[in-house]
N, C-alpha and C positions, 0 to 999 in steps of 0.2 A: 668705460662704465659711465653712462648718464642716466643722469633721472632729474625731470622738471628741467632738462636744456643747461644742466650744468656740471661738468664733471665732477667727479670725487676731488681731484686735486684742485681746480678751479675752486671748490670749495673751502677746502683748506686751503688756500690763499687769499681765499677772502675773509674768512675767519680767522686766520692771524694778522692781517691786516683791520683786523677790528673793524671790518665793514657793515656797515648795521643791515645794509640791504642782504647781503650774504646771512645772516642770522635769522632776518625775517623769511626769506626763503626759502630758508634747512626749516624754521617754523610751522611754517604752509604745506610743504612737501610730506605727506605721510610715507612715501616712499621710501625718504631718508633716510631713517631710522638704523637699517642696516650700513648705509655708509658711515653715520656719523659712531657704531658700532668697529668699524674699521679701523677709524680714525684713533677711537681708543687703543685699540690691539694694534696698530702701528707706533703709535708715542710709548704703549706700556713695553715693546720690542728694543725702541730706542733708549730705552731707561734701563733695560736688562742689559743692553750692550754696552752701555756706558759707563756703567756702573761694572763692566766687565767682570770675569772669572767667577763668574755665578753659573755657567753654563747652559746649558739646554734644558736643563727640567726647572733650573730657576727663573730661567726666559719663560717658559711657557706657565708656571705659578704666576710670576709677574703680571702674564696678560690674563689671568685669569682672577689674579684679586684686583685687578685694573680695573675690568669688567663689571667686579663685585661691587666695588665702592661708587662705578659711575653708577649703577643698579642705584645704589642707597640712598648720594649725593642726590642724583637727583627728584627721588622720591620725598624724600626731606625737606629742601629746598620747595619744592612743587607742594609739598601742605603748609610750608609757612607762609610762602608768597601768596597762594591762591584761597588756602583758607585762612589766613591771618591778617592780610595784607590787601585782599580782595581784588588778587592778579585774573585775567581772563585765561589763563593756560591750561591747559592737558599735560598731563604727566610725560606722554610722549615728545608734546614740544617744547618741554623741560628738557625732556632726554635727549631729543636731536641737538638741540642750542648747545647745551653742554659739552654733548661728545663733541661736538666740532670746536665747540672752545680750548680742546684741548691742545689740536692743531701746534699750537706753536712748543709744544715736548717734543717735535720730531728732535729739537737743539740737543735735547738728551742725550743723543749717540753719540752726543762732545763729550758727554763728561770725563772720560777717562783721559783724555791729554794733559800731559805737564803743564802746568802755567796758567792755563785759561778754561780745563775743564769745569773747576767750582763755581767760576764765574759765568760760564758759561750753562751752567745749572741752576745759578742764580736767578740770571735773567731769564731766563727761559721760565723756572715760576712763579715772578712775577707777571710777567706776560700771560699766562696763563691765568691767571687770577684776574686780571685788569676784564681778559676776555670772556672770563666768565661769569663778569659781574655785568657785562654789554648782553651777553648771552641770556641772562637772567631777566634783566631787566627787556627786555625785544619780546621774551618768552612769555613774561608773566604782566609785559603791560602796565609796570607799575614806574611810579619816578624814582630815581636816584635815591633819595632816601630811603623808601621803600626796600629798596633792592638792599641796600647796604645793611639794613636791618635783616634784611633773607640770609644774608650771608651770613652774621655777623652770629643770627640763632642757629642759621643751620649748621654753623661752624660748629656750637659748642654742644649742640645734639650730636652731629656728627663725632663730635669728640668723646663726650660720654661713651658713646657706641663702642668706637674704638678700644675704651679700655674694660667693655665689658670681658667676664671671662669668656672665651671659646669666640671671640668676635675676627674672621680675618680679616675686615675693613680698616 
């Protein structure tokens, strides 16, 4: 599977490699969208396995409020960055950037091992985080500060959200 000369996985390797050329070019590519859609339902997979004995209907929940929150995240994110912060992005190159930032939760499928699963869950999101604060900032065009401020509100909107009643995000 390619699109714009660059595989799915090609991608995801350059995305958790936190390659900025990789993020600008999931950015550019309207194509992407679905892969980097993938990429969520493959990492939200890995967190259902790792997290084991949850089973098959909880595996497939999983990737489906995976789905839901990359929906919200990155719509949230994409009105603070671009209408608050005055980012040049589209919601979709929000949304490409993102899902592929997520790239490095495939480590999730660790979690269940003796000894080094937690940590191993650790790392994995922070990494994730680091990548989709480079994701953010590629997407929306703005500096480091900028970005850390995108994050930092759309965290606690996002958080609000979450404990709204009836919210599965």
């Amino acid at each position: 599977m390619t699109t714009g000369g660059e595989s799915l996985v090609d991608r995801m390797r350059g995305a958790a490699l936190l390659d900025v050329q990789t993020y600008e070019a999931v950015e550019a590519d309207e194509n992407a969208t679905g892969q980097a859609a993938i990429v969520v339902v493959i990492v939200a997979a890995c967190k259902a396995i790792g997290a084991s004995g949850i089973g098959f209907f909880g595996a497939g929940l999983a990737a489906l409020i995976s789905l839901g929150a990359w929906l919200v995240w990155a719509g949230i994110t994409y009105v603070v960055g671009d209408k608050v912060f005055g980012g040049t992005a589209t919601w979709g190159e929000v949304l490409r950037t993102t899902g592929f930032a997520q790239a490095p939760g495939i480590l999730f499928l660790f979690g269940f091992l003796p000894l080094v699963g937690g940590m191993t869950t650790l790392v994995a999101s922070i990494w994730i985080l680091v990548a989709g604060f480079i994701a953010l900032r590629q997407a929306l065009d703005i500096g480091n500060g900028q970005t850390l401020l995108t994050v930092l509100i759309g965290g606690l909107i996002y958080g609000v959200l979450q404990n709204l009643p009836l919210t599965p995000f």
